[in-house]
N, CA, C and O atoms as a GROMACS GRO file, in nm:
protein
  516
    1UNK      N    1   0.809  -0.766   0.908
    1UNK     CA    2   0.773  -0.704   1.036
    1UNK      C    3   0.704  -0.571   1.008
    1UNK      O    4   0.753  -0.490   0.930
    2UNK      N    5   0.587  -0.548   1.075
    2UNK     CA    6   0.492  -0.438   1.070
    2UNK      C    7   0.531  -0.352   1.157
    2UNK      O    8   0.501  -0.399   1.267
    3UNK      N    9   0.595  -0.224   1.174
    3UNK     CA   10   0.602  -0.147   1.256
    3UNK      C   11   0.545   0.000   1.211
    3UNK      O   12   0.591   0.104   1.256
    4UNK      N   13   0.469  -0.004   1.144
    4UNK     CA   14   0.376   0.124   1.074
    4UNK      C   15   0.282   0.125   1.213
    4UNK      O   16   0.249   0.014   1.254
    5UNK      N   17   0.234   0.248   1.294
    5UNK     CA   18   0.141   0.289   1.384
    5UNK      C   19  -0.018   0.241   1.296
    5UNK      O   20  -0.046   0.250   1.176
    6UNK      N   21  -0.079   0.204   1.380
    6UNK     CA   22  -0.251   0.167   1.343
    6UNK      C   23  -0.326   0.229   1.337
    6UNK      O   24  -0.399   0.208   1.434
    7UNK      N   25  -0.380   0.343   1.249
    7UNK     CA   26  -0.502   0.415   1.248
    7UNK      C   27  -0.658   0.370   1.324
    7UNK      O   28  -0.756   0.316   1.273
    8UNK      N   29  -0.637   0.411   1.449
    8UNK     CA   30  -0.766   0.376   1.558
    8UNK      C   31  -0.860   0.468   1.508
    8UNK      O   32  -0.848   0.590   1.515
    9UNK      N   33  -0.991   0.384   1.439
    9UNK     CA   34  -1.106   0.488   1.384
    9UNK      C   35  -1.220   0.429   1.483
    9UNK      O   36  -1.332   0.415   1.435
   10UNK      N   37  -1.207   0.408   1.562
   10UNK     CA   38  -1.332   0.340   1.682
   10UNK      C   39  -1.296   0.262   1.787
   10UNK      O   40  -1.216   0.169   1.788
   11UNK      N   41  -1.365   0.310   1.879
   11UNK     CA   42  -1.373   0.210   1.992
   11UNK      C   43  -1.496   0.212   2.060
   11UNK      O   44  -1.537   0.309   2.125
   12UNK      N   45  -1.577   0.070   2.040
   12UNK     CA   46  -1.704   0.065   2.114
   12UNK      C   47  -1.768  -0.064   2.134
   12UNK      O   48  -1.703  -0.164   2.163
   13UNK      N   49  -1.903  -0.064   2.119
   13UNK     CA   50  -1.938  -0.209   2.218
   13UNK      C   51  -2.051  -0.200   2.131
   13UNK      O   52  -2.120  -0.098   2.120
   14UNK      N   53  -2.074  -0.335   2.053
   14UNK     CA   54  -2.242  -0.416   1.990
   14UNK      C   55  -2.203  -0.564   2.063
   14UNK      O   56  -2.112  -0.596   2.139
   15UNK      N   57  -2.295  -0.627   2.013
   15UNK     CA   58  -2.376  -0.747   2.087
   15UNK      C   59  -2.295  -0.853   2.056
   15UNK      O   60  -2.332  -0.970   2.044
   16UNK      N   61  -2.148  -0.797   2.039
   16UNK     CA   62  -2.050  -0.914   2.051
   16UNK      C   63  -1.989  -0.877   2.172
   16UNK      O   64  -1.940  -0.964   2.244
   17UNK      N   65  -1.987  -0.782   2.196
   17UNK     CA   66  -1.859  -0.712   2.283
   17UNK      C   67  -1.801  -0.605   2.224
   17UNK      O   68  -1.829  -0.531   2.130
   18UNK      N   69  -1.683  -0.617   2.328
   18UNK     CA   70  -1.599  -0.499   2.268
   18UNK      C   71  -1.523  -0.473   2.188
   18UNK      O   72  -1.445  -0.568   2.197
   19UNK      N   73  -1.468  -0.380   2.074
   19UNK     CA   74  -1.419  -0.402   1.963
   19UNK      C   75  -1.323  -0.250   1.897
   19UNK      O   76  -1.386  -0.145   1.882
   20UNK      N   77  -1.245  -0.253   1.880
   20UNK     CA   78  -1.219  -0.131   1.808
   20UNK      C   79  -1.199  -0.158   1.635
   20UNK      O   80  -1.186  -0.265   1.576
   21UNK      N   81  -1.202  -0.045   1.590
   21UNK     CA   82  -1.211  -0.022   1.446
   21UNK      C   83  -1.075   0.015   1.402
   21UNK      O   84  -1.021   0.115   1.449
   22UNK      N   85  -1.003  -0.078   1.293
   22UNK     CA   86  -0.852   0.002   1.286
   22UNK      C   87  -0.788  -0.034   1.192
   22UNK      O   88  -0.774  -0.156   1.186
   23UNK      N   89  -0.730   0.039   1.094
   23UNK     CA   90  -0.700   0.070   0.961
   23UNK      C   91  -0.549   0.039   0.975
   23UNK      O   92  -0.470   0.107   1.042
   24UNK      N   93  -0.511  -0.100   0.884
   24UNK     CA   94  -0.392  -0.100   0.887
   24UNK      C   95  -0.318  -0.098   0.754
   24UNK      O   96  -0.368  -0.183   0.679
   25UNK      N   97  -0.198  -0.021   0.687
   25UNK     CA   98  -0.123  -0.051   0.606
   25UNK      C   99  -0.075  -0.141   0.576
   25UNK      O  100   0.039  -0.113   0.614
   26UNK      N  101  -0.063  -0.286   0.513
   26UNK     CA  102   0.019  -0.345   0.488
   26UNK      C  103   0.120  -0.334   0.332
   26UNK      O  104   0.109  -0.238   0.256
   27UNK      N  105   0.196  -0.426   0.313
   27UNK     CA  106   0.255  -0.442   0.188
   27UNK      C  107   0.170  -0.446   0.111
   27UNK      O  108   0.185  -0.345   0.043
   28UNK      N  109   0.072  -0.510   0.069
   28UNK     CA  110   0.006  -0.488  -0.072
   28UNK      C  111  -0.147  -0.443  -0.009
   28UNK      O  112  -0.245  -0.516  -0.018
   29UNK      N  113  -0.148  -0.323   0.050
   29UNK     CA  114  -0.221  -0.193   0.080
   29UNK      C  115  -0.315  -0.215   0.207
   29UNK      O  116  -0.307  -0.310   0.286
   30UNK      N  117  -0.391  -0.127   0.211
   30UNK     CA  118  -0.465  -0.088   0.339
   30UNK      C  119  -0.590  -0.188   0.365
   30UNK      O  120  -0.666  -0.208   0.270
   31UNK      N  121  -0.620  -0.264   0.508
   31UNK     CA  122  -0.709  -0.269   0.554
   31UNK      C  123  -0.770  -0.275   0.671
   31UNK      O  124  -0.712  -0.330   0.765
   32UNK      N  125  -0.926  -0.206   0.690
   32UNK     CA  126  -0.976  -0.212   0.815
   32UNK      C  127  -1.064  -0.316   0.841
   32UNK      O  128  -1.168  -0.358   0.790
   33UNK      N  129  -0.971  -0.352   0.963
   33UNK     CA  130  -0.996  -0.481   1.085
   33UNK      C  131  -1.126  -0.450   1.192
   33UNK      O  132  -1.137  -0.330   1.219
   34UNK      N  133  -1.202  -0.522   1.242
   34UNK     CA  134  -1.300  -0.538   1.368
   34UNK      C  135  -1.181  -0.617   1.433
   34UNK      O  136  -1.149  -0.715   1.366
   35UNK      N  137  -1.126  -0.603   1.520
   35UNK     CA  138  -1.033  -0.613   1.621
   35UNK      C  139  -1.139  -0.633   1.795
   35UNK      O  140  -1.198  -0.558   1.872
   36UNK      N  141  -1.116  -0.758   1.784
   36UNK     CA  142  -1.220  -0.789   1.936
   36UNK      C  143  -1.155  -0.741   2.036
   36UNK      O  144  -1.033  -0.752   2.045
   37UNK      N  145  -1.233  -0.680   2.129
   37UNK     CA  146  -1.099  -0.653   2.214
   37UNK      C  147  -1.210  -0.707   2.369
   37UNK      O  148  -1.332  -0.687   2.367
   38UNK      N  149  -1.134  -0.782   2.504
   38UNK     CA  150  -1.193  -0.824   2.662
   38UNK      C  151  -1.252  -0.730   2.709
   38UNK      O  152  -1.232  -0.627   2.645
   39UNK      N  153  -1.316  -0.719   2.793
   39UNK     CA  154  -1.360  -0.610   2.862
   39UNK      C  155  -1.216  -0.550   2.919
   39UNK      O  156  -1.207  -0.431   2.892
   40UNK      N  157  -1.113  -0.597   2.985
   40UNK     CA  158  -1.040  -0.500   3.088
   40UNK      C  159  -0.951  -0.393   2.922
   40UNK      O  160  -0.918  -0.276   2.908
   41UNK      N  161  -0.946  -0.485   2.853
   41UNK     CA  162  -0.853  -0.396   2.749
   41UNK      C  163  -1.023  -0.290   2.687
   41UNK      O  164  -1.040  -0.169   2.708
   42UNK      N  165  -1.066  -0.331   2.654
   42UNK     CA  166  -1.209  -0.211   2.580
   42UNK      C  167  -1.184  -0.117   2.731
   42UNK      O  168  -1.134  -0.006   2.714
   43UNK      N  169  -1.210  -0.148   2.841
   43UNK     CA  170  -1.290   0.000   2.872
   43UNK      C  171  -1.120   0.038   2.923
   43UNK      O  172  -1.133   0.147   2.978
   44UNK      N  173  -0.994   0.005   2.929
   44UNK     CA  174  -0.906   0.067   2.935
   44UNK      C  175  -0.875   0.166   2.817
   44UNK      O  176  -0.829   0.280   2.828
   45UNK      N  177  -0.919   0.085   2.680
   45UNK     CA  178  -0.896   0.227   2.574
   45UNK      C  179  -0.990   0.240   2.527
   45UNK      O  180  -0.985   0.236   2.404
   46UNK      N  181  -1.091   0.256   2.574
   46UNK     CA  182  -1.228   0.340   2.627
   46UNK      C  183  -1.191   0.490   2.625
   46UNK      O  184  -1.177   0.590   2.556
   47UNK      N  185  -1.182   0.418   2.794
   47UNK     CA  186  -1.079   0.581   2.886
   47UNK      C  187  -1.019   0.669   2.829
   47UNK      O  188  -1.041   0.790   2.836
   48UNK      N  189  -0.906   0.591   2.744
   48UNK     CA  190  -0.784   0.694   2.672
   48UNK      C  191  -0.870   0.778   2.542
   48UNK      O  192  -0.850   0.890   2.497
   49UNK      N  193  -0.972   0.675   2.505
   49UNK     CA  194  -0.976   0.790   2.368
   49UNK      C  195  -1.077   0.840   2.389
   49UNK      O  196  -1.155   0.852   2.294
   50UNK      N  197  -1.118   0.892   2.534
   50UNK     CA  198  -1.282   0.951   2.536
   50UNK      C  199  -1.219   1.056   2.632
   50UNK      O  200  -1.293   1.092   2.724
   51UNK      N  201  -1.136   1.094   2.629
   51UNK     CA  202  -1.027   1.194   2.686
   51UNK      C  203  -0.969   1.366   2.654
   51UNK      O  204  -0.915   1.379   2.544
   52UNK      N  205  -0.974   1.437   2.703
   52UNK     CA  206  -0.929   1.564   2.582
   52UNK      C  207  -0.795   1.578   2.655
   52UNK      O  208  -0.766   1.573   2.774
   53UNK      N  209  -0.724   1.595   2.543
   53UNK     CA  210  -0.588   1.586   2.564
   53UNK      C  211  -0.530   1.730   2.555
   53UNK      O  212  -0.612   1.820   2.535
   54UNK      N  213  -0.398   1.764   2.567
   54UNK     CA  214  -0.371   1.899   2.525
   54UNK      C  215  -0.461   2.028   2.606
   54UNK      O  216  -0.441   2.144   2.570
   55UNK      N  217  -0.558   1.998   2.715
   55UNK     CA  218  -0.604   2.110   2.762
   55UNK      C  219  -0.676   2.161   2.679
   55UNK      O  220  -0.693   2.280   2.704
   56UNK      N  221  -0.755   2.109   2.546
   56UNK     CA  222  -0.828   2.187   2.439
   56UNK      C  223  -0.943   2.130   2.440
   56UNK      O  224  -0.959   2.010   2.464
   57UNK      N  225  -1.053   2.233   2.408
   57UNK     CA  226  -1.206   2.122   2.394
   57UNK      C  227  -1.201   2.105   2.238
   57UNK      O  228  -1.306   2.084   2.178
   58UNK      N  229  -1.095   2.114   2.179
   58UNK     CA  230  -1.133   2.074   2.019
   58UNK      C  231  -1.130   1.955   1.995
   58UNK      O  232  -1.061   1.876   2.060
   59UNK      N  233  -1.207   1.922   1.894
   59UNK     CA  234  -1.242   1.789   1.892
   59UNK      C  235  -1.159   1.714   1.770
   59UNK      O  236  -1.207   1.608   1.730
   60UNK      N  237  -1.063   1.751   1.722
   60UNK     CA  238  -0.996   1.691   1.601
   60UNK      C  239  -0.892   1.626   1.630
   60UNK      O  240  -0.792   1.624   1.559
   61UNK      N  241  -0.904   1.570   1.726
   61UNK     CA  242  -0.772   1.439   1.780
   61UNK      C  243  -0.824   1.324   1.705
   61UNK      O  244  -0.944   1.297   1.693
   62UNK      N  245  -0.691   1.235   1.638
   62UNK     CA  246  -0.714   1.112   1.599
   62UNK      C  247  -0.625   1.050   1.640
   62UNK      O  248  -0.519   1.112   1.652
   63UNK      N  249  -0.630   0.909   1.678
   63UNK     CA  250  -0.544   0.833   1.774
   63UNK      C  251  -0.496   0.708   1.640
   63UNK      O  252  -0.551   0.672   1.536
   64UNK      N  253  -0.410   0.683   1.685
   64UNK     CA  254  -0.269   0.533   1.669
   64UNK      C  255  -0.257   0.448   1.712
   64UNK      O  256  -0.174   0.478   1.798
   65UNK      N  257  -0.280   0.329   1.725
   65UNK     CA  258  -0.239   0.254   1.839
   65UNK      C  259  -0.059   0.201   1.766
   65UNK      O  260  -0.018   0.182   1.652
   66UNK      N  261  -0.014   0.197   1.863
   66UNK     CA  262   0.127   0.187   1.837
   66UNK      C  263   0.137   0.057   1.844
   66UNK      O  264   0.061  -0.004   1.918
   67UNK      N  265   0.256  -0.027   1.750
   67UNK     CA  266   0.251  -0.124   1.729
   67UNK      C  267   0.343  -0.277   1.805
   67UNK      O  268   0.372  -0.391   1.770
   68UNK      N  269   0.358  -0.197   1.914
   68UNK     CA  270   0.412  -0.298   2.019
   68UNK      C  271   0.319  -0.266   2.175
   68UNK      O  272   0.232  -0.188   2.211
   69UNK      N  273   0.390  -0.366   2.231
   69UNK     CA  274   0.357  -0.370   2.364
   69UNK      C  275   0.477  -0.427   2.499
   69UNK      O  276   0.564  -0.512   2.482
   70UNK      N  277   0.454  -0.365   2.606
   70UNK     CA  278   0.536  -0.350   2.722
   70UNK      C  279   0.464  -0.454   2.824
   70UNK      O  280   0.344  -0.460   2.851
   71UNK      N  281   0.580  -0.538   2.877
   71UNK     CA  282   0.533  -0.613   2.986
   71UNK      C  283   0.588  -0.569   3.118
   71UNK      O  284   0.708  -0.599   3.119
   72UNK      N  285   0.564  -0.530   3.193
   72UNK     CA  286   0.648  -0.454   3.342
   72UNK      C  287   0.632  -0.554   3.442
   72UNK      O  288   0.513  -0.564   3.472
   73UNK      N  289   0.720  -0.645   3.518
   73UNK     CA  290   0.695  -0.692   3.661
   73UNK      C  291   0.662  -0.572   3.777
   73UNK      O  292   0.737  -0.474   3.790
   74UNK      N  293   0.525  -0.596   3.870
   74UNK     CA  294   0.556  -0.501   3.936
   74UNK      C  295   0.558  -0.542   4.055
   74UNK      O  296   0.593  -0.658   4.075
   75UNK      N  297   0.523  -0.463   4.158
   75UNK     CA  298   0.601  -0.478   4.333
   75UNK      C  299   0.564  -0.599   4.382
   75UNK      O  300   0.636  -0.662   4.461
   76UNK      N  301   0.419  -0.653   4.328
   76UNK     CA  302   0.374  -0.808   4.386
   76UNK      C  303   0.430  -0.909   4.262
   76UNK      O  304   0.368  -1.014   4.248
   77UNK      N  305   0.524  -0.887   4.186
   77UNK     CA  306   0.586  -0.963   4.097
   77UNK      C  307   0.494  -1.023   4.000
   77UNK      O  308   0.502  -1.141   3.964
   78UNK      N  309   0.385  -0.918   3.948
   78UNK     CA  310   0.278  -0.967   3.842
   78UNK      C  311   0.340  -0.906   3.764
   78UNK      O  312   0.415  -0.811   3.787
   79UNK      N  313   0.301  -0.981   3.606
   79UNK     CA  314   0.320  -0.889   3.506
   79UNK      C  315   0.223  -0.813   3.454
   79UNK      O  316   0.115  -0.866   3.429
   80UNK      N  317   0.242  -0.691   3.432
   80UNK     CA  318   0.099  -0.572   3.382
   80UNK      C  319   0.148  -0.558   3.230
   80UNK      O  320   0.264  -0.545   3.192
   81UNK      N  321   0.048  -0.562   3.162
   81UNK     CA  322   0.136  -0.569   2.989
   81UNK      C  323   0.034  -0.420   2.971
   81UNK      O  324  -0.081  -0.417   3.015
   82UNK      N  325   0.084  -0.329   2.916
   82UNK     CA  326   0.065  -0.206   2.836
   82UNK      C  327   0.087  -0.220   2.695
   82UNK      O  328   0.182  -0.279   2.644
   83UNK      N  329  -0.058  -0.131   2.604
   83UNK     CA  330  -0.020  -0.118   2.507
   83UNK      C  331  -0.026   0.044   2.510
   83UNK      O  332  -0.040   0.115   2.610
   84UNK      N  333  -0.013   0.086   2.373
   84UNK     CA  334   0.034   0.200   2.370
   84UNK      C  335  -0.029   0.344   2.258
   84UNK      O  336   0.003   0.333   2.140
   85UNK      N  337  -0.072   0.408   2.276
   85UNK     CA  338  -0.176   0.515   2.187
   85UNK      C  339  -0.087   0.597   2.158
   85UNK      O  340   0.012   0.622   2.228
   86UNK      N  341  -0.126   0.666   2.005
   86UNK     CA  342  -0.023   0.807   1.998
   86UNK      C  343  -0.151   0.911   1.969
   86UNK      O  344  -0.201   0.898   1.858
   87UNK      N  345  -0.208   1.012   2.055
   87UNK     CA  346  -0.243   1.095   1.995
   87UNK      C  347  -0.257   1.263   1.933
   87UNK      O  348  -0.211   1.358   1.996
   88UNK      N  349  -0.320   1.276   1.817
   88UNK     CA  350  -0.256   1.360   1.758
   88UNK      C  351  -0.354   1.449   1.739
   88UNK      O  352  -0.462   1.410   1.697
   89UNK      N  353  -0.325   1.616   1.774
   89UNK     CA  354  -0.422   1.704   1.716
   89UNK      C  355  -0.380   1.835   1.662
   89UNK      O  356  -0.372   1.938   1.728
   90UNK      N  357  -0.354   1.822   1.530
   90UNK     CA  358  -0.256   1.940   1.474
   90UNK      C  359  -0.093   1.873   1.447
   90UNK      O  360  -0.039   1.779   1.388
   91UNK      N  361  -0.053   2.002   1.540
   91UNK     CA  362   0.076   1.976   1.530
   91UNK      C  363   0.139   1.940   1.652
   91UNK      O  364   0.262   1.943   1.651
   92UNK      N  365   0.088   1.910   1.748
   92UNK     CA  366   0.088   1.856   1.885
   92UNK      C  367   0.032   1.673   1.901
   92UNK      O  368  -0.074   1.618   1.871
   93UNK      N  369   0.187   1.610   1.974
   93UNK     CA  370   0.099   1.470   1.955
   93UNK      C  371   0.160   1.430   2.069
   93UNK      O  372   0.258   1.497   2.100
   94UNK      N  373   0.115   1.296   2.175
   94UNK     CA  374   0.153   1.270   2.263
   94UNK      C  375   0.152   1.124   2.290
   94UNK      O  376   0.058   1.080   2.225
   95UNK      N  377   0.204   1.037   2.348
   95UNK     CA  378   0.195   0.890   2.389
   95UNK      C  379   0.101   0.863   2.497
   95UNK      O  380   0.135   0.924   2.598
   96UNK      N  381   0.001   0.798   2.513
   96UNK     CA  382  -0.076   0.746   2.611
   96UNK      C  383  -0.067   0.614   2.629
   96UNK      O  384  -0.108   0.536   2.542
   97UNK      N  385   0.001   0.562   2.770
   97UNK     CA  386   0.003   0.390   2.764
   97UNK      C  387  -0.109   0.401   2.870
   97UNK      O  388  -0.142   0.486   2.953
   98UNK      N  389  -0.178   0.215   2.817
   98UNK     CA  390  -0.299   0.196   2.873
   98UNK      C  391  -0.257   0.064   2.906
   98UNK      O  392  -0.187  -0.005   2.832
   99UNK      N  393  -0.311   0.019   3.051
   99UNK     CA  394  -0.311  -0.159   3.049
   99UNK      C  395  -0.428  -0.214   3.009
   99UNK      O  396  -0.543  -0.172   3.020
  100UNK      N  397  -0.374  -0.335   2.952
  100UNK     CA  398  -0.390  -0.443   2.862
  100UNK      C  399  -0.375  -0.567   2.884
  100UNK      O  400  -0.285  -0.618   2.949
  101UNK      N  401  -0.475  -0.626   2.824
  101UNK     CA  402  -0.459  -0.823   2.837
  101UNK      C  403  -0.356  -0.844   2.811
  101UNK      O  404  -0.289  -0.754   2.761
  102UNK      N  405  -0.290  -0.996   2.836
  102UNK     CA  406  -0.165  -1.067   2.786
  102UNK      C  407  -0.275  -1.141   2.676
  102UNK      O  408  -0.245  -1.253   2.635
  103UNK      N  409  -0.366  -1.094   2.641
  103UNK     CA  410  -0.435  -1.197   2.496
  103UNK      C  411  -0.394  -1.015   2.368
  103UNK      O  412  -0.341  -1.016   2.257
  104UNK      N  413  -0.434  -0.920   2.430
  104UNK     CA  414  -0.423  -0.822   2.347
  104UNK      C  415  -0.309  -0.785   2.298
  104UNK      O  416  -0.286  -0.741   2.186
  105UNK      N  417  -0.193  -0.816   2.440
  105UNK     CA  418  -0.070  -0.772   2.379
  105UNK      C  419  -0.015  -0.880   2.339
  105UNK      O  420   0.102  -0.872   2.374
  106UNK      N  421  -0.038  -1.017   2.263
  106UNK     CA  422  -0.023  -1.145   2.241
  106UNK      C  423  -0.040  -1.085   2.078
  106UNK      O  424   0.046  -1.080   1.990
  107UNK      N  425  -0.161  -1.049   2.077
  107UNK     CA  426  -0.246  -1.029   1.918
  107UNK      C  427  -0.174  -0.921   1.859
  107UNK      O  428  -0.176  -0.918   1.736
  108UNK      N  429  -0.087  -0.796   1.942
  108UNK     CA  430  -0.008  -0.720   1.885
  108UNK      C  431   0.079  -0.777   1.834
  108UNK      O  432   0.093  -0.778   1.711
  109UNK      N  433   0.179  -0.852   1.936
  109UNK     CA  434   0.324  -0.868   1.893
  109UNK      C  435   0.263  -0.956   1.760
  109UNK      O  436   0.296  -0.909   1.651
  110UNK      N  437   0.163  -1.102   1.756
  110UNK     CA  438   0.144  -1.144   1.586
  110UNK      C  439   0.124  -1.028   1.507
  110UNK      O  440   0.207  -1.013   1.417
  111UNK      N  441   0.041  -0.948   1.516
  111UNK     CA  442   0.044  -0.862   1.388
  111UNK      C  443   0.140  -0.802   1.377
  111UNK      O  444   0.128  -0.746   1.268
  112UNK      N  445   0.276  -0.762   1.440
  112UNK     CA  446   0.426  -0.690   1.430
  112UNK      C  447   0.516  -0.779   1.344
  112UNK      O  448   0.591  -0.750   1.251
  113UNK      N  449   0.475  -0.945   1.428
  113UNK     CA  450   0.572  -1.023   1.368
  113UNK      C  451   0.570  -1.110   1.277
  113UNK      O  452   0.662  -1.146   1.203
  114UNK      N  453   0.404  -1.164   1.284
  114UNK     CA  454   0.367  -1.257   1.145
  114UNK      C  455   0.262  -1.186   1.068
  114UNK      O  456   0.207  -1.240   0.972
  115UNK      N  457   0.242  -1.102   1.096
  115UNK     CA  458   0.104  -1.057   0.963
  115UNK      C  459   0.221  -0.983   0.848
  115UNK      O  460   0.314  -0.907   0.874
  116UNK      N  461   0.187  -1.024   0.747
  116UNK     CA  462   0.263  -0.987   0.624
  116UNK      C  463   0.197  -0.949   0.469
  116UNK      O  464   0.261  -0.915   0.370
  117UNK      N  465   0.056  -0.966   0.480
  117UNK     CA  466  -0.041  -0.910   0.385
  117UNK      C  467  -0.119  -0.894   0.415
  117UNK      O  468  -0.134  -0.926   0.533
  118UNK      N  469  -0.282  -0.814   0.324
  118UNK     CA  470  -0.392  -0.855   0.371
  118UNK      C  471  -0.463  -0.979   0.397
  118UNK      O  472  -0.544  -0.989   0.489
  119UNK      N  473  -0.434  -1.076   0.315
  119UNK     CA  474  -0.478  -1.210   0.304
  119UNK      C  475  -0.457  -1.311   0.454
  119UNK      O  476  -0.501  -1.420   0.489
  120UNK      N  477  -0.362  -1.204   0.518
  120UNK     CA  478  -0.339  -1.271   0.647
  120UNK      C  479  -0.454  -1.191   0.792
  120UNK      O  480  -0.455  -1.230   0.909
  121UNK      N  481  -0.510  -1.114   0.754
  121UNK     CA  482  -0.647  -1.116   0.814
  121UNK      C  483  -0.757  -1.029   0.752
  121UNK      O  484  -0.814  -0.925   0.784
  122UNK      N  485  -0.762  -1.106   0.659
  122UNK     CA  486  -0.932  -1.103   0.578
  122UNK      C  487  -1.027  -1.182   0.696
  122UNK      O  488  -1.149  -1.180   0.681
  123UNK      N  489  -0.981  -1.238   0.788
  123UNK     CA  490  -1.140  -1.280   0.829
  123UNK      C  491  -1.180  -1.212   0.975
  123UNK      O  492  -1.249  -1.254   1.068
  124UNK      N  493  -1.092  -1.070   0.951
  124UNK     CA  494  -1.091  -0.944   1.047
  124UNK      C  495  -1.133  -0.852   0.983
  124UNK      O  496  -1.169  -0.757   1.053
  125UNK      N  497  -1.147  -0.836   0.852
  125UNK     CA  498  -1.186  -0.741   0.767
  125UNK      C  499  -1.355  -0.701   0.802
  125UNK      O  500  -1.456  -0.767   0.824
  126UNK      N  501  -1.321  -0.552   0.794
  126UNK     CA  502  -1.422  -0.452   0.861
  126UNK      C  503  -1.569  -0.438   0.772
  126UNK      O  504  -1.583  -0.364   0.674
  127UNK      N  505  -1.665  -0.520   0.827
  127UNK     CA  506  -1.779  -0.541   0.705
  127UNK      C  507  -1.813  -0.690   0.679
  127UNK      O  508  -1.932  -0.720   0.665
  128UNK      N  509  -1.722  -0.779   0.673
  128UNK     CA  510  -1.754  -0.914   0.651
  128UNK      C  511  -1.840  -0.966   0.734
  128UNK      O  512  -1.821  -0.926   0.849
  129UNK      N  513  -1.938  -1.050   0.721
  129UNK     CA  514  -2.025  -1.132   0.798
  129UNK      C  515  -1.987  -1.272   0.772
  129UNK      O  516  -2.048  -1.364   0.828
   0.00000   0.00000   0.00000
């Protein structure tokens, strides 16, 4: 089980869609994923990381995506699934939840619960054609 936070180094849009960039630790070491992400999940963490946080115009925040996700029933008895950002600038860091697909927070809980090396997504690996 992966519960190490995800180094979010991008979030943006080429002529596939939408996609973030994100650096993960595993057991036998680090790699960065092209992670597809729907439109409602892209421009939801869009939003969050195009944000200044902390009341500061400095620009040295780097974000996490945290490695679970929340499903909430709400008043019309839908479920809204949230995932979850940590970000950090200095010595000041904060949680930002964003809603999210039930395909995005689907693709979390596998990478929490079955990804167990790199070899288990090399064909996410950042650069491959």
């Amino acid at each position: 089980m992966n519960l190490q936070n995800y180094e979010l180094l991008k979030v943006a849009k080429d002529v596939e869609g939408g996609y973030c960039k994100v650096k993960l630790n595993l057991s036998d070491g680090p790699i960065i994923i092209r992670w597809g992400l729907d439109e409602y999940t892209y421009e939801n963490m869009k939003k969050t990381v195009s944000r200044n946080y902390f009341d500061s115009l400095a620009k040295q925040y780097r974000f996490e995506l945290l490695p679970y996700e929340t499903a909430i029933l709400d008043a019309e008895q839908w479920t809204v699934f949230k995932a979850h950002i940590r970000c950090v600038q200095g010595d000041r860091a904060c949680r930002i939840d964003f809603p999210c697909s039930e395909t995005f927070a689907g693709n979390l809980r596998w990478i929490r619960t079955e990804v167990t090396s790199i070899n288990d997504l090399q064909h996410l690996e950042w650069g491959l054609e």
